[in-house]
C-alpha positions as CSV (number, residue, x, y, z in Angstrom):
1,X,64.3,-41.3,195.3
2,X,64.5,-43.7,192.5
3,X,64.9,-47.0,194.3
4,X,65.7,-48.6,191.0
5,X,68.4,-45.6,190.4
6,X,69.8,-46.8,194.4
7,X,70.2,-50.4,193.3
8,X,71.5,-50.1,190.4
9,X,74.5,-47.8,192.2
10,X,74.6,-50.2,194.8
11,X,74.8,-52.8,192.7
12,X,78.3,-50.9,191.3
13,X,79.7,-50.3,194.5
14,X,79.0,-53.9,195.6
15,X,78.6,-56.2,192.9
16,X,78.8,-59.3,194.1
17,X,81.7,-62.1,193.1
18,X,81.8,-65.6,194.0
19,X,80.3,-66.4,197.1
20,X,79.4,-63.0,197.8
21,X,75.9,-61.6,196.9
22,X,75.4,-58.7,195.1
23,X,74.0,-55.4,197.0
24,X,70.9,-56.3,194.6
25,X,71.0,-60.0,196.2
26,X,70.3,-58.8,199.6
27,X,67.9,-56.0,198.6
28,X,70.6,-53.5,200.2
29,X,68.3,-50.7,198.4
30,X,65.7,-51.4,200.8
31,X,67.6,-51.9,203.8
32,X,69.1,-48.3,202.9
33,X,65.6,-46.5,202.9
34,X,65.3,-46.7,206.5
35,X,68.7,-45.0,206.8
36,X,67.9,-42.3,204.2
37,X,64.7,-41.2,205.9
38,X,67.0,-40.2,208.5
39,X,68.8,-38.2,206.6
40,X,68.3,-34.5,206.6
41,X,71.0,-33.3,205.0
42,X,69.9,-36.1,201.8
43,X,73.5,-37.0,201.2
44,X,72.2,-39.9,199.3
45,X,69.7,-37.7,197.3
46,X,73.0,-35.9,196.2
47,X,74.9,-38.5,194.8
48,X,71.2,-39.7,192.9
49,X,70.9,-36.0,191.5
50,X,73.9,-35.8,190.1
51,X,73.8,-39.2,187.8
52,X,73.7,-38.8,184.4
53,X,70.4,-39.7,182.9
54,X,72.3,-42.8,180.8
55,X,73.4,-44.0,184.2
56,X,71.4,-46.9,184.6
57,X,71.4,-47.9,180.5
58,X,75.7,-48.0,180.8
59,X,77.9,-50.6,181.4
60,X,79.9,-51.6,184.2
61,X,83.3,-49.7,183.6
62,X,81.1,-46.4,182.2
63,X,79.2,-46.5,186.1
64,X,82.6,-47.1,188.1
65,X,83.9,-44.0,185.8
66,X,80.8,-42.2,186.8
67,X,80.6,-43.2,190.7
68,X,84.6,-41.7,191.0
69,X,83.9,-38.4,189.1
70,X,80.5,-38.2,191.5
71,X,83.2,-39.2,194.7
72,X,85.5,-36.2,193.3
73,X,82.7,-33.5,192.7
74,X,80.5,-34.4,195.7
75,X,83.1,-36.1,198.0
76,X,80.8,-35.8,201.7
77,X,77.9,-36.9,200.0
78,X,79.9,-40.2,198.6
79,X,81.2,-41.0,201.2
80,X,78.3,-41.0,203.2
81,X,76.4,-43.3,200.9
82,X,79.3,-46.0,200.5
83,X,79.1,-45.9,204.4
84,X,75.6,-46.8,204.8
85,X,76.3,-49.5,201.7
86,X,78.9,-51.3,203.2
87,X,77.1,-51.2,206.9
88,X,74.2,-52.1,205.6
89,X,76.0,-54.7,203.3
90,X,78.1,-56.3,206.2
91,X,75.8,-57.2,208.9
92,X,73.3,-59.1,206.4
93,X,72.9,-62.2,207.7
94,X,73.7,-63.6,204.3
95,X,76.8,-61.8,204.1
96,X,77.7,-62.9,207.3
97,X,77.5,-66.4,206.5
98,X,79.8,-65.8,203.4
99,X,82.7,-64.2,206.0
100,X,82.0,-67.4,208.3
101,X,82.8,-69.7,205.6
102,X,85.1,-67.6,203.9
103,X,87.2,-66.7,207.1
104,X,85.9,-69.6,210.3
105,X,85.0,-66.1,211.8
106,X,81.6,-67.0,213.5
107,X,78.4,-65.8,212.5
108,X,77.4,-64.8,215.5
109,X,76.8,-61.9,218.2
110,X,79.9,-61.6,220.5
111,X,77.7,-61.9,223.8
112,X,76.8,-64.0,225.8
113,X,79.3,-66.5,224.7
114,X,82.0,-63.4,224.4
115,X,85.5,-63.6,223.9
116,X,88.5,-65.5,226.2
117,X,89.9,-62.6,228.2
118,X,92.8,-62.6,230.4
119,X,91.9,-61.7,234.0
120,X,91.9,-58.8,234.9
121,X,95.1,-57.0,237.2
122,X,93.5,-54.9,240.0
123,X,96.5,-53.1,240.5
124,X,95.9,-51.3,237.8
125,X,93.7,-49.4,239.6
126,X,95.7,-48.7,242.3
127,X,96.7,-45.0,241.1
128,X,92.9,-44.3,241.1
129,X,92.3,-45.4,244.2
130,X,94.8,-43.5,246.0
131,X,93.3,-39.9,244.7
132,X,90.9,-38.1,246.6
133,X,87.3,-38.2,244.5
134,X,86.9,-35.1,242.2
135,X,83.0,-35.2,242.6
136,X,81.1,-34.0,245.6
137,X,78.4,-36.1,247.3
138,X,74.6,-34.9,246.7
């Protein structure tokens, strides 16, 4: 795989504006090898193959043009690559600041601080408990 191929179509899907970094920014071509490796059916590969060779030489609107015919013509294959682009792209640390900022969302894991929850209502389980068990003891 032409990793210079990958960032340049990265770079299309996820270009960057404002305070967001490009997919070239965060090196989302590298954090996508790792994903792509583990991909035996090569969706990725797919999409690669069938660029046209001026692909990387064109301009912004001629690359969006191409990307949607590619989506049209190889529709699985897209779709699997803009889903390992935007996971990849979205829990980048740098990203993750942007949508902090952006949105007061914290940049953080949800645990151990977690979320206020109400308490829970036991009787919920009430139903459950009246039933016999439907497993048998070993």
């Amino acid at each position: 795989m032409t990793q210079d191929l990958l960032t340049i179509v990265l770079d299309t899907l996820l270009p960057g504006d404002g305070p967001w970094p490009s997919a070239r920014d965060v090196d989302l071509a590298q954090a996508l090898r790792a994903d792509v490796a583990g991909d035996p059916e090569r969706q990725i590969e797919i999409v690669l193959a069938a660029l046209p060779v001026s692909f990387a030489a064109a301009n912004a609107d001629v690359r969006e043009a191409t990307l949607l015919a590619i989506e049209m013509s190889h529709g699985a294959a897209f779709e699997r690559l803009v889903t390992l682009a935007y996971t990849a792209y979205y829990i980048e640390p740098r990203v993750r600041a942007v949508i902090e900022r952006e949105t007061g969302y914290e940049n953080r894991p949800p645990q151990p601080l977690g979320y206020k929850l109400e308490p829970f209502d036991e009787r919920l389980l009430d139903k459950q408990r009246q039933r016999a068990p439907f497993w048998r003891k070993v």
